[in-house]
N, C-alpha and C positions, 0 to 999 in steps of 0.2 A: 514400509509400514503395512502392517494386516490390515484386512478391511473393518475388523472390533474395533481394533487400537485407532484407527480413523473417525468410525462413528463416535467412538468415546471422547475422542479429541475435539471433533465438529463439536458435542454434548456441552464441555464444558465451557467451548468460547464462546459457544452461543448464549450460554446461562449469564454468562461473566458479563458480555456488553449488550446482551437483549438488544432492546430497540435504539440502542444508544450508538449516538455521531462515532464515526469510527476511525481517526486519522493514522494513514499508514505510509511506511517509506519500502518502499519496494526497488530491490536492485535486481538489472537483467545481465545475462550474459549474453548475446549476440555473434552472428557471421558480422564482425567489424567491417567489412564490406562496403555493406550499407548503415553504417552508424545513423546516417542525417536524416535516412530517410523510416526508420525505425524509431527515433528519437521524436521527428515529426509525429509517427502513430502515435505513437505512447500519448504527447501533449495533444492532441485531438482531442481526447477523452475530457467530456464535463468534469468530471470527479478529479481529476490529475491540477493542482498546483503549482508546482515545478518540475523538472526534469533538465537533471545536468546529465551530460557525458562526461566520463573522469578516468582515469587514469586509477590501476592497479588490481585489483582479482575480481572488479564486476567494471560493467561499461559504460553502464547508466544506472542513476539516480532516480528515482521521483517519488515525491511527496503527496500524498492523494489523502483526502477527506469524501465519506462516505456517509450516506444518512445511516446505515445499520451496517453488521457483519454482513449479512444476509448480500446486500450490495456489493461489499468487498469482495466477498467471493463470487459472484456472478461479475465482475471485474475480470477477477484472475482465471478464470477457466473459461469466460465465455471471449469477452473484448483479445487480453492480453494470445489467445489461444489462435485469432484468427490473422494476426501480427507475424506477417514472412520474417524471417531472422531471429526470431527469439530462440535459442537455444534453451534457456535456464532460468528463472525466476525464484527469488528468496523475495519472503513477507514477513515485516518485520512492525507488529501492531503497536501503536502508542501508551502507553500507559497512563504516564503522568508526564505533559510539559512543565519544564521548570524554567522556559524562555524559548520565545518565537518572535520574529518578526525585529527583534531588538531590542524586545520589552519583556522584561522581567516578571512573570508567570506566580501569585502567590495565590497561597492556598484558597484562601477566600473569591477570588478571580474565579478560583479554578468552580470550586463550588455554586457561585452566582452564574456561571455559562450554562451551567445542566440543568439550571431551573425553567 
């Protein structure tokens, strides 16, 4: 990606969730090596949720909440960057939950959280 097409990119997710909580699921590719102790770093992190290792085109899992984008990404270029064995990283930002935790996510829920 050029460096335009980057800032223009940064431009509009930043518009999109401003100051707003930011929950993301992020998958890594790793030296499998040391899965345990890579999996370990990851869960360290305040912001990190969950974190499975799984089986098939990435290795880990985890599910993080964020007070803003601005967080997320100082997440992923600063914390996840200083993590021996990370090969690869995909970010994958929430949009709309329609169900977490077991319980069934409606609209109005969703609306009354961001007040």
């Amino acid at each position: 990606m050029e460096e335009k097409d980057k800032k223009e990119y940064e431009e509009v997710i930043s518009s999109y969730y401003g100051e707003d909580q930011v929950t993301a699921l992020v998958t890594f590719k790793i030296d499998t090596k040391g899965s345990d102790d890579v999996a370990g770093k990851i869960a360290e992190s305040g912001n990190i949720e969950d974190v499975f290792l799984v089986t098939g085109d990435t290795d880990i899992i985890a599910k993080a909440r964020f007070p803003n984008y601005a967080a997320l990404k100082k997440f992923i270029v600063d914390e996840v960057a200083e993590i021996p064995g990370i090969k690869e990283t995909r970010t994958f930002m929430v949009v709309t939950t329609f169900k977490e935790k077991g319980r069934i996510i409606r609209d109005a829920d969703e609306d009354e959280s961001k007040e």
